[in-house]
Structures are given as C-alpha cells and as structure tokens.
N, C-alpha and C positions, 0 to 999 in steps of 0.2 A: 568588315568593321574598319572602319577609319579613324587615325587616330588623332590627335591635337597635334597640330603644327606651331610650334614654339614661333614665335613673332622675331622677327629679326628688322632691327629699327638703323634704319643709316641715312647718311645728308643729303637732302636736295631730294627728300619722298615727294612725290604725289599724292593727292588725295586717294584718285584711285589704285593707287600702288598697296598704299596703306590697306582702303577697305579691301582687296583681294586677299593680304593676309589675313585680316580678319577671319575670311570666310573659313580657314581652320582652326579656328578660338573657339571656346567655349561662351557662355554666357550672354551678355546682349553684344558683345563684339560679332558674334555669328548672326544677331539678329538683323545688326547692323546690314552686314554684308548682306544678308537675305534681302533686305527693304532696297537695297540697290537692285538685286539681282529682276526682282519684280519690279521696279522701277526704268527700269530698261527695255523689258517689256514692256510695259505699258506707252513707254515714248515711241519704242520702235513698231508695235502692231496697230492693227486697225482699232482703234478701242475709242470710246466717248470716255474723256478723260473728266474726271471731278476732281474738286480741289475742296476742302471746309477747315480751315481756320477760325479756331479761337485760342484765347489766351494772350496778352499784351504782346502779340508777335511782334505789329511794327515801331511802339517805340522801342521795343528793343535789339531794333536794327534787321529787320528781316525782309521792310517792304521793296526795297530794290531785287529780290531776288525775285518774289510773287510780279512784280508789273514784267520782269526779263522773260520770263516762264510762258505769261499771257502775250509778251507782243511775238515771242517767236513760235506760239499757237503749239505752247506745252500744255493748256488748261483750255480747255472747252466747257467750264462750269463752275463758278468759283460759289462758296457759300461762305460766308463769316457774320461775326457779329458786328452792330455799331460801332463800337468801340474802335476798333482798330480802321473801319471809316473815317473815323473822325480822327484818328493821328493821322492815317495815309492823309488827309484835307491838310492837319498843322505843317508837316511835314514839309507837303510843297511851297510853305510860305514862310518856313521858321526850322528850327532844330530842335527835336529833343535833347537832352542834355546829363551826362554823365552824372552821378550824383553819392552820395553817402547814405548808404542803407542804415548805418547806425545813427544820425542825423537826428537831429529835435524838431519830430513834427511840429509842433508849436510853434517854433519857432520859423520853418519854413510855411507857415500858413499864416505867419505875422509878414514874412516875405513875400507874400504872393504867390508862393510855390505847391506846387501838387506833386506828391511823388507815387511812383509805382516801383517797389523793391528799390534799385537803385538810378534808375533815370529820375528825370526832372524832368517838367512843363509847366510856363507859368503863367499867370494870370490874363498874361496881354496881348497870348496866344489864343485862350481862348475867347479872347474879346473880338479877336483879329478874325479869326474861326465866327463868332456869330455873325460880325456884319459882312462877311462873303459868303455865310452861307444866302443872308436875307437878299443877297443881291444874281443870286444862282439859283436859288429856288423857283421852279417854273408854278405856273398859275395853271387851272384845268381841273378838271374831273375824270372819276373813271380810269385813272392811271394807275397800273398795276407798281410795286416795290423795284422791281427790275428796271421798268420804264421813266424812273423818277431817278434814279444810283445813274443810269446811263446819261438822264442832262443834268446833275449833278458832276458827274465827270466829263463832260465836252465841255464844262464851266470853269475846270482846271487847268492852266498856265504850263503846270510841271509834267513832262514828258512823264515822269519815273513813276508817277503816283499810280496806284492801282485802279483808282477806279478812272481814270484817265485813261491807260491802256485796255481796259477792258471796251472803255467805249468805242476808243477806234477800232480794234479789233473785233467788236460787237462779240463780246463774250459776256454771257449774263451772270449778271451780280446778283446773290439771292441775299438778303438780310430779314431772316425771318422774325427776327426781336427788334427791327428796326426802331418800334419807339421807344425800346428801353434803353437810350443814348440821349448824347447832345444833337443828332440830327433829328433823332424825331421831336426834343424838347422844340428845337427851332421851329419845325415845321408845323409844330401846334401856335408857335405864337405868330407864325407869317399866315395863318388859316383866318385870324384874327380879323386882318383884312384884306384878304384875298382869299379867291376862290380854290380850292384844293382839295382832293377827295384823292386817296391811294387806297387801293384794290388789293392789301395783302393776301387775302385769298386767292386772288389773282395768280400771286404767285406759283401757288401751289399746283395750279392747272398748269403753268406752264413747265415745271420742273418735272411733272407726270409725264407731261408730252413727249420731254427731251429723252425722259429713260424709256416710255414705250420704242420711241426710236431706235433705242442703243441695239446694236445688237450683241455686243459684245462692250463690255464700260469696268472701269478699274478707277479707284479713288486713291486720293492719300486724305488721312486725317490729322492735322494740326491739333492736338488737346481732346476738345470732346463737344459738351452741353449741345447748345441747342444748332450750331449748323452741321454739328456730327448727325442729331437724331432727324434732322429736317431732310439731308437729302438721300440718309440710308430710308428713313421711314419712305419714299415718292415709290420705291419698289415695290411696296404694299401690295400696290393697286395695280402691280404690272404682271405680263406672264416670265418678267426678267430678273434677273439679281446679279450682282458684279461679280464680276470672274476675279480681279483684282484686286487688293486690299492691303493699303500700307497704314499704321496707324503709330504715332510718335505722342506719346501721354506718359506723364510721372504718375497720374496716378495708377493705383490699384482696384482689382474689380472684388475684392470682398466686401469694400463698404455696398455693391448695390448701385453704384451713381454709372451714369451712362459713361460718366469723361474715363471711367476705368472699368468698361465692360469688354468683354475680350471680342473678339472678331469670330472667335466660335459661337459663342453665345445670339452675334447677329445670325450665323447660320439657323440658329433652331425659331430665329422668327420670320425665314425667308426673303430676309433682306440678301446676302452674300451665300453664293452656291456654294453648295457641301463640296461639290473639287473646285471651289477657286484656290488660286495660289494669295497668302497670307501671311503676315507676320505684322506684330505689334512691337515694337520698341521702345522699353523703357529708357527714359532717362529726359535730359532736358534737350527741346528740340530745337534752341538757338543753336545745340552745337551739332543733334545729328540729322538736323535740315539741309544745313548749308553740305555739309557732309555728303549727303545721301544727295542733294544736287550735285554737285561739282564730281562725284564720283560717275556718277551718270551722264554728264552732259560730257566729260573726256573719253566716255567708252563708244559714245556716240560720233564726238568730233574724228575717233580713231576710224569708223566706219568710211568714212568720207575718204 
C-alpha cells in the first residue's frame, strides 16, 4: 500500500517538478500526473497520435501550444470544431482580447463587441475574417473537408496559426461540424458564385483509413461533442481501438452527454481497448493542458 506524499512547494519549481509530486496526491492532482505519465508515452512510442479539441480553446490562449505540437510532429491527426478555426484565422490578423465577464452585454453589443466568458472579439475582426476568407476560399468540386482546412491554411501569412502548421506539415484537419461556423456561413455565400462542392463524407473515409493503419494510436481529448465522438466513433469499423487515452473535460458523465462520458464507458463500445492505459481529468484545461504539455515535453527534452 502506498501512502500520500505530502507536497512540498519551494522557488524556482518546474512544471515537471511539480507534476512528479503530484503523482503522490490524491484526487485530480494524481490524475493529473497520470495524464503526463501517458502522455509520454505516447510522444515517446510508436503510436498514430490524435488530438480533438473543442471548447473556446484558442481565444483563450491555447493556439500557440496546438500549431508547436503539430509542427514538431507531436499530432498526426487533429480534429476540432469551426469555431476555434475561425479564432486560429482572427488570430493571425488581429488579437483576441482580455475582457470583464461581469460586463454589460448590451452594452458591448452596442460596441461592436462579442464576448465568450471573459475575452473579447470585435466586429471588425470579423469583417476582417470574412473578406480573407472570400479571398482564400479555393473554387472546385469534389473536395473532401480536410482538402479545403489544408488551402484554407497555405492561405495563412501567420506561422503560429494551426491550420497553417498543419498544412505544411501535411497533418489532417478533421472539422466534422464544419458548416455549423463562420467558415461554413462563408463558404455558402462564396458557392453563391463560384463553383464548390466539399465531400464531408469524405472525410470520414479518410479518418477510417488513417485508424485502419494505426497499429498502435493514443488520443488526448480537449472537452468533448462532436470531434471527441467523430474520431473515437472511425474505430467502429476498424479491427483496432486506442491503447491511449488522455481526456481533460469539466464536465460530468451522469448527465448522459458525450463531453462527460468516462473513457470506460468508450471501452464497452469498442472504441478504447479494455487494457489501454487511461485517465480523465477533471478540471479546466487552459490550465492542465499547458500543464500536462510542458511537463511532458521537459521529461522528453531531458531524454536528449
């Protein structure tokens, strides 16, 4: 039996210093440490790595960590929603912006301003946002979602952005809600007069394809909806299932909703192997993302 190792806090810690304590805490501090520990694995073995993101990850500061990841070929698979497309697009042209979550909507929508909790974005961003997108939108038929997100991002200026890095590093972007966003509003009104046709179905053969390959594949999950269930459900139809499984969501799974179903519950639909290694951690994952990176990529840099 092992007991709880009392934390002991002094100056000039490391991240990973910190989480190794952890790993003798109880509660989500040990979960913490676990989501490293698997996460290490996963960088250091042969694994077909997935990434799915949702939840307003990059206005609230997260999208430099996701393009670092993809261009130094930490993610072989990224899936998210529109949403966070189209901040990583504001991003490279503009800034999101600090803001007062106690605030007068009303009043910031008499300002031209949009908030989410406490960032800002305002009107003339996304004005800025439509006419680059209508100037980066390719013309064509028959183009699957992947194949449209990739010259959507050779169309971006900004090194740092994501779907930017994923292009040059040809890592495929899955946005399987793509038209429930400002990218797909746009692309319905540039179809207006131009020719354009995307193959969302498309998609789904090709994310089949990538897991029938995997022989071995480990995820982390960003929140939950729909590019949690989009690229656990591709195992469906495979004879495979992830050995790895990191998942950082506030929510809970007795309501029923996917974004708080547990990573055991995937076991009993043959999405994630009954011995994959696993863990779920509660809490907010602006702070045990960055966390659960930087703890991992110093145990790695130590390897070298």
């Amino acid at each position: 039996m092992d007991y709880i190792r009392q934390m002991e806090i002094k100056a000039g810690m490391g991240a990973d210093e910190l989480v190794r304590m952890m790993e003798g805490c109880g509660f989500g501090a040990r979960r913490l440490a676990e989501a490293v520990n698997i996460y290490e694995e996963m960088q250091s073995g042969e694994y077909t790595r997935f990434f799915t993101l949702a939840g307003a990850m990059v206005p609230a500061g997260m999208r430099n960590i996701l393009s670092s990841l993809i261009r130094d070929g930490r993610i072989d698979v990224l899936v998210t929603t529109g949403a966070n497309l189209v901040h990583d697009i504001i991003e490279g042209f503009s800034h999101h912006v600090l803001g007062d979550p106690e605030a007068s909507d009303s009043e910031l929508r008499e300002s031209g301003v949009s908030r989410i909790y406490d960032v800002y974005v305002g009107d003339d961003d996304f004005v800025r946002f439509e006419e680059l997108l209508q100037e980066i939108l390719p013309q064509g038929k028959d183009m699957t979602g992947t194949e449209l997100l990739r010259v959507l991002g050779s169309g971006i200026e900004d090194e740092r952005s994501i779907l930017r890095a994923a292009a040059d590093a040809r890592v495929p972007v899955f946005c399987p809600a793509l038209s429930d966003s400002m990218i797909g509003l746009q692309a319905w009104l540039f179809r207006q007069t131009h020719p354009l046709e995307v193959d969302l179905f498309g998609d789904v053969g090709e994310l089949v394809d990538i897991c029938y390959g995997a022989e071995r594949s480990g995820i982390v999950i960003i929140g939950g909806g729909v590019p949690k269930n989009f690229a656990l459900q591709a195992m469906l139809v495979t004879p495979n299932s992830f050995d790895l499984a990191i998942q950082l969501t506030t929510d809970r799974p007795e309501a029923g909703g996917l974004s708080g179903a547990s990573l055991s519950e995937a076991v009993s639909w043959g999405k994630i192997s009954p011995g994959a290694r696993k863990v779920t951690v509660y809490g907010d994952a602006t702070i045990n993302f960055p966390l659960m990176v930087a703890s991992t990529l110093t145990r790695l840099a130590g390897r070298g």
